[in-house]
N, C-alpha and C positions, 0 to 999 in steps of 0.2 A: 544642209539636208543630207540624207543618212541614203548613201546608195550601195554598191557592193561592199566597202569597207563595213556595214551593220551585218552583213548577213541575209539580206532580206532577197537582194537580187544574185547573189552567187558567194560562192565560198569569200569568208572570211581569213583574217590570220589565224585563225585555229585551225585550220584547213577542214574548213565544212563541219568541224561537231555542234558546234549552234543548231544545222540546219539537221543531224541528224537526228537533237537531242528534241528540238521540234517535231518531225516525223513520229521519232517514240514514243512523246505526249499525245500525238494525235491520234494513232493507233493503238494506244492502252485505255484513252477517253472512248476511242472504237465499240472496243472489246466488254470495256466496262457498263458502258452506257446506252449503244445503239444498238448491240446485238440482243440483249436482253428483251429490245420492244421489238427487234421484226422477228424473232422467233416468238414472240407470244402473238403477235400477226399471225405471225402463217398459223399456228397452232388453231387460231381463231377462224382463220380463213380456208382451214384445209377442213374443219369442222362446218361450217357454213356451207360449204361444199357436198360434202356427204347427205348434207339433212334438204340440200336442196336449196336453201334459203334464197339464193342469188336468182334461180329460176324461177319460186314465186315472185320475188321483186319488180323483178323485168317484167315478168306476164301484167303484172299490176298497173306497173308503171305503164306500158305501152297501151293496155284499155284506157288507162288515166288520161295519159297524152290525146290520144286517137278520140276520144270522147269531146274532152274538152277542146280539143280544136275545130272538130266538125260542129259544136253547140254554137262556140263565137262563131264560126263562118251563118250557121244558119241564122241567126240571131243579128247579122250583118244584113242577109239577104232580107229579113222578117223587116227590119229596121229601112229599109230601103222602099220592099213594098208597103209597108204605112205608110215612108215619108209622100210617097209617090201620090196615096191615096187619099191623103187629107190635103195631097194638091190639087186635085182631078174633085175633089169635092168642094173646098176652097172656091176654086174656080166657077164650079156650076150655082154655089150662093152664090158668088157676086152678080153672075150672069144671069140672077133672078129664076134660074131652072127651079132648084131646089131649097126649103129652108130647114136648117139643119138647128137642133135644140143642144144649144154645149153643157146647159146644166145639166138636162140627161146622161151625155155621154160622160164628164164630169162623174155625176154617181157612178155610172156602172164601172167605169176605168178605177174608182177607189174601192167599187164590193171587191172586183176582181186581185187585185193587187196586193190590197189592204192584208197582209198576210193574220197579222200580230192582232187586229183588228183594235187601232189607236185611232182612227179617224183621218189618217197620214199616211201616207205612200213614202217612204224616205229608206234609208241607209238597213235600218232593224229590219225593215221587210226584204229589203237585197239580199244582205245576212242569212235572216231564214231561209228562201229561194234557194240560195245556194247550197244551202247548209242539208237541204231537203233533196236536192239533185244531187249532189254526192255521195247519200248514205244510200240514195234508191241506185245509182249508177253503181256501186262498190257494194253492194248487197248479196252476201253470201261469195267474192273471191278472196283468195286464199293471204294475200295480201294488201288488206284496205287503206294502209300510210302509203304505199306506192304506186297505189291510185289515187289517192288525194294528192300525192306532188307530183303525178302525171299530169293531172286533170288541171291544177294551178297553171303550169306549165306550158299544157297544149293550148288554155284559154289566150295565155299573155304570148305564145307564139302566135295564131290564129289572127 
């Protein structure tokens, strides 16, 4: 195995030019190759800057986030009072209170839902849903991509 005698862990018998001639590959590959992309960064980034672009982003972004999270939280509470309410209903048919008609509710759950209008309640009406909440929640700000990966965002944080 190749320990200081290669050069690798301390000078060599050439006394250290291995290690210099390494450094100056490393610094000329520098020069050649990675300064050329962070000064067309900053070029890119100090222009971004001026025009504002980073401050509509964020504003977008943080409506996005802030939207989408408070829609899951409500959308958790909504989902909670159903589940609650078709227990408490539930209950009252078995206990012969009340008789409750499911092919009714059945229809009306597939007018309302039924976006696409297929006969199906499924994925393409989620889809739409969303698709329709986004464009009206991002409607007319100044950055609508960084409210749409806000809003992605805040949902799957929420």
């Amino acid at each position: 195995m190749c320990t200081t005698s290669c050069g690798w862990f301390g000078k060599d018998e050439n006394n250290g030019k291995d290690d210099d001639d390494i450094l100056e590959k490393i610094k000329k590959a520098a020069d050649e190759y990675i300064s050329p992309i962070l000064d067309s960064t900053g070029l890119k980034l100090e222009g971004a800057l001026e025009n504002g672009v980073p401050g509509k982003l964020s504003y977008g972004f943080i409506c996005g986030f802030s939207s989408g999270y408070a829609l899951k939280k409500v959308g958790k509470a909504g989902a909670v009072a159903f589940g609650l309410g078709f227990a408490v209903l539930q209950t009252m048919s078995y206990n012969g209170y009340i008789t409750i008609n499911f092919d009714k509710m059945n229809s009306d759950f597939k007018k309302a839902l039924d976006i696409n209008d297929d006969g199906d309640v499924d994925e393409k009406d989620v889809q739409e849903i969303t698709d329709k909440t986004v464009d009206i929640l991002s409607y007319n700000l100044p950055a609508g991509s960084g409210f749409s990966v806000g809003f992605f965002m805040g949902v799957k944080a929420g």
